[in-house]
C-alpha positions in Angstrom: 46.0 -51.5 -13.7 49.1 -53.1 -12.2 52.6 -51.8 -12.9 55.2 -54.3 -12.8 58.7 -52.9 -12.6 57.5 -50.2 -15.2 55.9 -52.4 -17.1 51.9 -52.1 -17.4 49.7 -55.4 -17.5 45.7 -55.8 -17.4 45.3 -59.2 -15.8 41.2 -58.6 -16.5 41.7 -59.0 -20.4 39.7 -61.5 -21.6 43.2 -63.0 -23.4 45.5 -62.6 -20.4 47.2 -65.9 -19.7 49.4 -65.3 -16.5 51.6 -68.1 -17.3 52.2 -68.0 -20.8 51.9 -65.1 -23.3 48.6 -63.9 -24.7 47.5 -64.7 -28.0 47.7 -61.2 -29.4 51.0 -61.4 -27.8 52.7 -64.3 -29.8 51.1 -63.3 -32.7 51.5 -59.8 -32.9 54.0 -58.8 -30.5 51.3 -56.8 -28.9 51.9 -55.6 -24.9 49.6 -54.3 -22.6 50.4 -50.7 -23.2 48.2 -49.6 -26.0 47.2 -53.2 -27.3 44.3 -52.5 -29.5 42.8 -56.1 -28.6 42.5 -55.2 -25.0 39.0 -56.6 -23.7 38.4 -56.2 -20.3 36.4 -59.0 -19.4 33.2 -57.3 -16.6 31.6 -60.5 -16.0 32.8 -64.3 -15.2 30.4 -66.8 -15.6 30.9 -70.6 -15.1 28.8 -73.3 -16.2 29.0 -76.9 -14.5 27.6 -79.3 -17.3 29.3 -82.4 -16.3 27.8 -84.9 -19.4 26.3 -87.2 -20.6 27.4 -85.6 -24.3 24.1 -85.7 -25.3 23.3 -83.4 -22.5 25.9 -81.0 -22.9 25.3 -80.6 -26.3 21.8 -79.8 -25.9 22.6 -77.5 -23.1 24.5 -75.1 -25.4 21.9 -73.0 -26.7 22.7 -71.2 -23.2 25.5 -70.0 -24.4 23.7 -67.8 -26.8 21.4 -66.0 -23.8 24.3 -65.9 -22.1 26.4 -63.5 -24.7 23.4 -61.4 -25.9 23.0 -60.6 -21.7 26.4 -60.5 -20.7 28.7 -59.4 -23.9 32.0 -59.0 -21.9 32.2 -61.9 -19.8 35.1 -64.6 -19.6 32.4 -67.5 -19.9 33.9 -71.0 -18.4 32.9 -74.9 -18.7 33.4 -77.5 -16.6 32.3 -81.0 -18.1 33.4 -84.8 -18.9 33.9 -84.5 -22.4 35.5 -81.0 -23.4 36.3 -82.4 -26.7 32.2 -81.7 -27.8 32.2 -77.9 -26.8 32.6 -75.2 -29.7 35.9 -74.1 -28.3 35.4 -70.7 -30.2 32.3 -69.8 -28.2 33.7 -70.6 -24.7 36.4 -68.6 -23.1 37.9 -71.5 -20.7 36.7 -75.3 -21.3 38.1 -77.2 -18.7 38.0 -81.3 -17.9 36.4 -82.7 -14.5 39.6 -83.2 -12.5 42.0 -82.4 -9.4 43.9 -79.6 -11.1 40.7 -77.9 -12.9 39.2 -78.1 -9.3 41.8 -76.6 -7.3 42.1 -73.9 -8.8 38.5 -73.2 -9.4 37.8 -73.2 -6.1 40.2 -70.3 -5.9 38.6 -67.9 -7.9 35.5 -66.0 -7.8 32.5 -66.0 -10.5 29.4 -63.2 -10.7 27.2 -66.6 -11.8 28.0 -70.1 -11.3 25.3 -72.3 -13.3 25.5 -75.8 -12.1 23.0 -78.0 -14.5 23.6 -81.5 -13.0 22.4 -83.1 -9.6 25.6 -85.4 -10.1 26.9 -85.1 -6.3 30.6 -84.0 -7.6 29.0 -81.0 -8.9 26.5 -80.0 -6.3 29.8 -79.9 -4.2 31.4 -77.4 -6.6 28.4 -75.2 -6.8 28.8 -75.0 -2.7 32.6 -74.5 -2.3 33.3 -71.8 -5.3 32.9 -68.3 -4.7 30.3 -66.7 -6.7 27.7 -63.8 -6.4 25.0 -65.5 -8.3 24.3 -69.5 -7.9 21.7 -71.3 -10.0 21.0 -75.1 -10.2 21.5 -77.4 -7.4 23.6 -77.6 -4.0 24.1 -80.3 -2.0 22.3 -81.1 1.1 24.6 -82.3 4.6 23.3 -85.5 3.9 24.8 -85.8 0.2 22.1 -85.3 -2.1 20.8 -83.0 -4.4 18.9 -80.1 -3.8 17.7 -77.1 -5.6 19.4 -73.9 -4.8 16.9 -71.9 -5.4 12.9 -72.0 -6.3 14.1 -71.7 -10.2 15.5 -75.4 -10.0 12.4 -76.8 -8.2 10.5 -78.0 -11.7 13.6 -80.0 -12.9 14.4 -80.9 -10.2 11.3 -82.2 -9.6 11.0 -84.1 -12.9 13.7 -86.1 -12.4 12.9 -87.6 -8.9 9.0 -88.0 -9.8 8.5 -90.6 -12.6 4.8 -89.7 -12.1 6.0 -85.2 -12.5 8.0 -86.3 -15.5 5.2 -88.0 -17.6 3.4 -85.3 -16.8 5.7 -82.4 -17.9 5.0 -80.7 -21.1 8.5 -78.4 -21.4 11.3 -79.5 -23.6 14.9 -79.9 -21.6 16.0 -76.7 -23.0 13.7 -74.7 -22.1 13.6 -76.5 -18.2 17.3 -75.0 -18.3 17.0 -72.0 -19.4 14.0 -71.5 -16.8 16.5 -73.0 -14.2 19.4 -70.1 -14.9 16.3 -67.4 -14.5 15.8 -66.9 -18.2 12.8 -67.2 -20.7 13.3 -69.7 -23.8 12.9 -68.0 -27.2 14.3 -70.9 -29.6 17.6 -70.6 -29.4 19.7 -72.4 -31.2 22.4 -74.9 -30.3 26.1 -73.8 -30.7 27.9 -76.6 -32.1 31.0 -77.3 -34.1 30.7 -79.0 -37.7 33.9 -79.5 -37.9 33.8 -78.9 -41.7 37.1 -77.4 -41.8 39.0 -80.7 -40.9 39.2 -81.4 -44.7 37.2 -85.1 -44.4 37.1 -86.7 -47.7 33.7 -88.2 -48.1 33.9 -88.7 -52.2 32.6 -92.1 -50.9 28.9 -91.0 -50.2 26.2 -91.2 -52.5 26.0 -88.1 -54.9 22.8 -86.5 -57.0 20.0 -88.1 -54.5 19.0 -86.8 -50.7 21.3 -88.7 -48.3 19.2 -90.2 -45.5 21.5 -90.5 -42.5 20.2 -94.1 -40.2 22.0 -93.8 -37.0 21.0 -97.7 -36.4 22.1 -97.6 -32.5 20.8 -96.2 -28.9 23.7 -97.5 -26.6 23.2 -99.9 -24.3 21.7 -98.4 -21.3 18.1 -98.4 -22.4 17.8 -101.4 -25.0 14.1 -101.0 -25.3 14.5 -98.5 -28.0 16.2 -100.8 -30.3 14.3 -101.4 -34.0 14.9 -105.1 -35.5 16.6 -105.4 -38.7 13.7 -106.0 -40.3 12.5 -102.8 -39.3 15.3 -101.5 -40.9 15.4 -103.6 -43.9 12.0 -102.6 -44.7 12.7 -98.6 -44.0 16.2 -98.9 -46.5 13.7 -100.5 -49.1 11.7 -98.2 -49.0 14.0 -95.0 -49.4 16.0 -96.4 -52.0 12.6 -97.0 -53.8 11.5 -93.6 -53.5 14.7 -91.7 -54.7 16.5 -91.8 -51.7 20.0 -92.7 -50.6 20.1 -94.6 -47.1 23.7 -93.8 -45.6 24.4 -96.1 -42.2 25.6 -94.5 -39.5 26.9 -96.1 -36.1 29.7 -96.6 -33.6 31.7 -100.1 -32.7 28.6 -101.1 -31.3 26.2 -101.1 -34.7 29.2 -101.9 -37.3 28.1 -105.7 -37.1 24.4 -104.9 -37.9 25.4 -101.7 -40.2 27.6 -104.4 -42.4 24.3 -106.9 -42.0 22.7 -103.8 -43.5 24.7 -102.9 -45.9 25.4 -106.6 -47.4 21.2 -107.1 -47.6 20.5 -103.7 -49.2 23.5 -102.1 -50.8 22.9 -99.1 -48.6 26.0 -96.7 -48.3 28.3 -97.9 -44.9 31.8 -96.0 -44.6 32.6 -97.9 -40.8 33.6 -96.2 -37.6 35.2 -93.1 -37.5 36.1 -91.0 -33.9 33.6 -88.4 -33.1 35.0 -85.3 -34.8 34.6 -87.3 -37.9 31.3 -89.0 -37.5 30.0 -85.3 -36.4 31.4 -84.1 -40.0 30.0 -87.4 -41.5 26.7 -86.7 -40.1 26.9 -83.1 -41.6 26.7 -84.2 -45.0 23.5 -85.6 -44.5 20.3 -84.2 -46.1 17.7 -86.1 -43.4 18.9 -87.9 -39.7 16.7 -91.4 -38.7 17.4 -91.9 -35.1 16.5 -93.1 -32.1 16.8 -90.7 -28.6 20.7 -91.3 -28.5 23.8 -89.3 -29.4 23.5 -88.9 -33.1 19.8 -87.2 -32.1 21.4 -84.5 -30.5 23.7 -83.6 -32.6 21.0 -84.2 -35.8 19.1 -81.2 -34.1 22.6 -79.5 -33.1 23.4 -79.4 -36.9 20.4 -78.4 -37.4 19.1 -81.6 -39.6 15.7 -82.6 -40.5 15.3 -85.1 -37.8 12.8 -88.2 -37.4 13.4 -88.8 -34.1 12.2 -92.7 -33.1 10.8 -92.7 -29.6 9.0 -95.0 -27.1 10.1 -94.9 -23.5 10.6 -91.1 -23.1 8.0 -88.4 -22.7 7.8 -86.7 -26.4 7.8 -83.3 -24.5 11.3 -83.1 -23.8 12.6 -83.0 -27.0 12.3 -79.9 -29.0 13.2 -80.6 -32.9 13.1 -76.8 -33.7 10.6 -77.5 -36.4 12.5 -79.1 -38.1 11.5 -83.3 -38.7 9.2 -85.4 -36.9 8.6 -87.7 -33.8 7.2 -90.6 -34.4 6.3 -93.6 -32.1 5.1 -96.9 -31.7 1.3 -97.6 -32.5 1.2 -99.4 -29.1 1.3 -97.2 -25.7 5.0 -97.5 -23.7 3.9 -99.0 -20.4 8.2 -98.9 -19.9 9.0 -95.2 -19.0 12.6 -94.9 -18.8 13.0 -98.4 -18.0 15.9 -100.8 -20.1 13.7 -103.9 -20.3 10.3 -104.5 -21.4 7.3 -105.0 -18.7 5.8 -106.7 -21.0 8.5 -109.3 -22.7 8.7 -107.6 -26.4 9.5 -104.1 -26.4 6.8 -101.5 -28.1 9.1 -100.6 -30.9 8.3 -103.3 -33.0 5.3 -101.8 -32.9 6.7 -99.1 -34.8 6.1 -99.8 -38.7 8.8 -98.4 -41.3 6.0 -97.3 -43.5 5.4 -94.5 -40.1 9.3 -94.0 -40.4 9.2 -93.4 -44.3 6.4 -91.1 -44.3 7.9 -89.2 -41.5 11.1 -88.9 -44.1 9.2 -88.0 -47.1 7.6 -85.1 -44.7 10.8 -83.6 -44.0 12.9 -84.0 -46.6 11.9 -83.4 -50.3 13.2 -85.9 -52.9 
């Protein structure tokens, strides 16, 4: 290890700054020389998982194969939204920009994992140094490409509307197959945030709270359900000994309030996402559509009813926990944001379907 003017250092340990001291140096006054926290790191692995949040969450159950294969490795993360990672579980989470790049670019990995075929990223995956590549590069004409025969399947799903509809493998399982590993169920790795102290004395005590995450964004409107969808779902739970509890960002608060105002059902407004996650937490069940609040239902390992029409049920895999249920009329609008056909199939989608789907996965 290095000497520096008598002084020993191990710039391998896994807690080795080089421009601030360690942790087990503020804290404990610990030096190299005989620091019993020394962990020399053997293996450095980065991950390019650029977003949506949805998709990054959902791709942490890598993390998992990842430690059990490779104990002592300094694992890094490069995405949009470092905020959603489990900072505990990562070594180095760093945010898509100039500096994170340049220095990145710098270094050397032993296995660079890049799971997007965003062109930003296919350019990292060819200009950092690493022994091992997985994922996709980027061709001289500037688009994606697998980089190896691994990537070919999801890759090919996702340029093939006609391979897609036809693919029976959850995401999770297309990524692990990606990195050269087998899918066994792993979990997500996700962060509760249950230690922030929330007060929620607010909720509804002594009956199953039924979370109803109301929303999908506004990319792909066709999976929308009409408030009388709703209306007739809330009735239904309340009847039955359950406690409906609206969930939502700034986009549902003016139908959450509509909610809440026809049916009494529990709204406690917007919160910023650490708090909505925690809010989420103290759910019993999760009613959603395929949006945000679905991946983190099945990253906080909820019973689910996942809501679905314009996606292939395939992809998502709810752990066996919950159910999917969809519209009693075929989607004709595979990933598509308007309807072909004028009204979009989820009104074909009764809440008795919905209720029954609740009353299977969560116990009054």
């Amino acid at each position: 290890m290095p000497d520096l003017n008598g002084i020993l250092v191990h710039p391998d340990c896994r807690h080795f700054r080089g421009d601030i001291p360690c942790r087990p140096n503020k804290e404990h006054g610990y030096q190299c020389a005989g620091c019993p926290e020394y962990a020399p790191v053997q293996q450095r692995i980065l991950i390019i998982k650029l977003g949506a949040i949805g998709d990054v969450i959902r791709t942490t159950p890598l993390l998992r194969r990842l430690r059990q294969e490779y104990p002592q490795a300094k694992i890094t993360w490069l995405t949009h939204t470092p905020a959603i990672l489990p900072a505990g579980a990562i070594d180095e989470i760093l945010k898509l920009e100039l500096t994170s790049v340049l220095h990145l670019q710098a270094r050397e990995f032993d296995l660079l994992l890049n799971l997007d075929k965003d062109k930003e990223a296919c350019a990292l995956h060819d200009t950092i140094r690493a022994k091992q590549k997985f994922g996709y590069t980027l061709l001289p004409n500037g688009v994606a490409w697998p980089s190896n025969e691994l990537a070919n399947h999801k890759f090919l799903t996702g340029v093939f509307d006609e391979l897609s509809q036809r693919n029976q493998k959850p995401y999770v399982q297309e990524i692990f197959e990606l990195c050269g590993f087998e899918f066994q169920h792993e979990e997500y790795v996700f962060d509760t945030h249950q230690d922030k102290g929330y007060d929620w004395s607010a909720l509804p005590v002594g009956k199953p709270r039924i979370g109803l995450n109301t929303g999908c964004g506004d990319r792909w409107t066709t999976r929308l359900w009409s408030d009388d969808k709703w209306l007739s779902l809330i009735g239904q739970l309340q009847q039955a000994g359950y406690a409906p509890v609206l969930l939502g960002g700034t986009a549902e608060d003016e139908r959450n309030r509509r909610l809440q105002a026809a049916t009494g059902a529990t709204y406690l407004g917007t919160f910023p996402l650490e708090q909505f996650i925690n809010l989420m937490y103290q759910m019993d069940g999760i009613v959603t559509q395929v949006t945000m609040a679905m991946h983190i239902s099945i990253a906080l390992q909820k019973p689910t009813v996942l809501m679905n029409n314009i996606f292939n049920p395939y992809e998502f895999d709810l752990y066996g926990r919950g159910q999917l249920v969809q519209p009693d009329r075929q989607c004709v609008c595979f990933y598509r944001g308007t309807c072909k056909l004028g009204t979009s199939c989820m009104e074909e989608l009764p809440a008795d379907k919905v209720f029954a789907a609740v009353q299977a996965s969560v116990a009054v």
